[in-house]
C-alpha positions as CSV (number, residue, x, y, z in Angstrom):
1,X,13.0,-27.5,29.8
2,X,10.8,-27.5,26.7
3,X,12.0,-27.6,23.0
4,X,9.7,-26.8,20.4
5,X,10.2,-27.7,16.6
6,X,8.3,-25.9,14.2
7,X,7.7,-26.5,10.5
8,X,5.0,-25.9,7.5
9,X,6.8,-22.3,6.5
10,X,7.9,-21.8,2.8
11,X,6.9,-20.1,-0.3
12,X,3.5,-19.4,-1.4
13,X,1.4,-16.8,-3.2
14,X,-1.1,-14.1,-2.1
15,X,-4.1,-14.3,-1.3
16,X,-2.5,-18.2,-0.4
17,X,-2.5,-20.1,2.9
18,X,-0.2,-22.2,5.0
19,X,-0.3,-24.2,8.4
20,X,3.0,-23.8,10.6
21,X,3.0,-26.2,13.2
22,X,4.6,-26.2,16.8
23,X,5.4,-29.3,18.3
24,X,7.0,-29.5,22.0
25,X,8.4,-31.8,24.0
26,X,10.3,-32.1,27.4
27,X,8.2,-30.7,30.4
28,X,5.4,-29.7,28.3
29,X,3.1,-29.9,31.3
30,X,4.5,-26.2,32.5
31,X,3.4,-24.2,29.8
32,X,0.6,-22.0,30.3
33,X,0.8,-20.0,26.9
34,X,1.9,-20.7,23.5
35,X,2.0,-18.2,20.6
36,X,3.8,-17.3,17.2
37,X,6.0,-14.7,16.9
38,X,7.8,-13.2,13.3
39,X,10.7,-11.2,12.5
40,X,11.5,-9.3,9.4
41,X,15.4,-8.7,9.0
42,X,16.5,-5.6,10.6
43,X,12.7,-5.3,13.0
44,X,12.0,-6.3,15.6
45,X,10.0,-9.6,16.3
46,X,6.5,-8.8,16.6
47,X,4.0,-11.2,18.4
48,X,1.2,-12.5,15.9
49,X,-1.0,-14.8,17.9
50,X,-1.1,-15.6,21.6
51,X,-3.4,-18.6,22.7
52,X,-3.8,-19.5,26.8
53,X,-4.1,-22.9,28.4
54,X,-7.9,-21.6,29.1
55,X,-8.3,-21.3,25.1
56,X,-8.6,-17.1,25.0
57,X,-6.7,-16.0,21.7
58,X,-4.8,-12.9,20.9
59,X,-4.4,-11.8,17.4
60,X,-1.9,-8.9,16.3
61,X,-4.9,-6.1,14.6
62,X,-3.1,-6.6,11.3
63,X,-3.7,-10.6,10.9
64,X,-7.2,-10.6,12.5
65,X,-9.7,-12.8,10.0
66,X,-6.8,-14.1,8.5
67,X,-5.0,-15.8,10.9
68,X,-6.1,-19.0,13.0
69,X,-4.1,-20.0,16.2
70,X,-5.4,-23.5,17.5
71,X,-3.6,-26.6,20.1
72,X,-4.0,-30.1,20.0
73,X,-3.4,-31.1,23.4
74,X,-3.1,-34.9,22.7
75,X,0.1,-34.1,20.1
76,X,1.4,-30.8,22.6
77,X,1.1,-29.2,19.2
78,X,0.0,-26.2,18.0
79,X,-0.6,-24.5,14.9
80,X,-0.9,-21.0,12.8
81,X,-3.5,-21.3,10.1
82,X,-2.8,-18.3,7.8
83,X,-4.9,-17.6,5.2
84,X,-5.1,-14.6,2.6
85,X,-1.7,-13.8,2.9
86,X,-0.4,-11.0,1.6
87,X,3.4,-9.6,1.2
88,X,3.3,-8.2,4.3
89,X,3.2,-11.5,6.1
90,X,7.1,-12.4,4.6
91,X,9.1,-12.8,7.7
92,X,10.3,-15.5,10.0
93,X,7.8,-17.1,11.8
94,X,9.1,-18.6,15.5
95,X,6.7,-20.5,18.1
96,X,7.0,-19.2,21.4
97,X,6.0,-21.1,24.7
98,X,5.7,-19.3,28.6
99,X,6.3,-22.0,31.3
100,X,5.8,-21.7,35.4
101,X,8.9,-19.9,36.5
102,X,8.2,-17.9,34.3
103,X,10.5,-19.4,31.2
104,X,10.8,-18.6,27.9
105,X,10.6,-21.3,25.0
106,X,11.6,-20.3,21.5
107,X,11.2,-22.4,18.3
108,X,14.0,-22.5,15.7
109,X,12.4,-20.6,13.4
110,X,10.5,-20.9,10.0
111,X,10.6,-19.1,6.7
112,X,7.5,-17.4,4.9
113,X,7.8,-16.2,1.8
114,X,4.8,-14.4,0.0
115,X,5.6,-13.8,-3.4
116,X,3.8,-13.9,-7.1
């Protein structure tokens, strides 16, 4: 099993930026990809940045420029770097790892608000 803790989400204003963090633990060695995921209430939870073991990084279109996925290996963290945020980026943010099996990891969840 892997659990994954995130935190770094909260309130901020646009055109702002914020760093979520990722950390896992347990069999961390089986995960292959790691990403971050966010949900608005009532939608359905829309990937925002994949990144793979072999460091090639997927960006939804509409956080491209904006948004930074990167690892630390040492820590088995990773992070979300979001910068120029706009209102649009409100939702709940949730890390998201893919082990051998294939098995699916899923962070509690973090709030970001974007709001003047």
């Amino acid at each position: 099993q892997v659990q994954l803790v995130e935190s770094g989400g909260g309130l901020v204003q646009p055109g702002g930026s914020l760093r979520l963090s990722c950390a896992a633990s347990g069999r961390t060695f089986t995960i292959y990809s790691m990403g971050w995921y966010r949900q608005v209430a009532g939608n359905q939870r829309e990937l925002v940045a994949r990144l793979t073991l072999g460091g090639s990084a997927d960006y939804v279109d509409s956080v491209k420029g904006r948004f930074t996925i990167s690892r630390d290996n040492a820590k088995d963290t990773w992070y979300l770097q979001m910068d120029s945020l706009t209102f649009e980026d409100t939702a709940t943010y949730y890390c998201n790892a893919v082990a051998y099996g294939p098995l699916t990891f899923w962070g509690q969840g973090t709030q970001v608000t974007v709001s003047s």
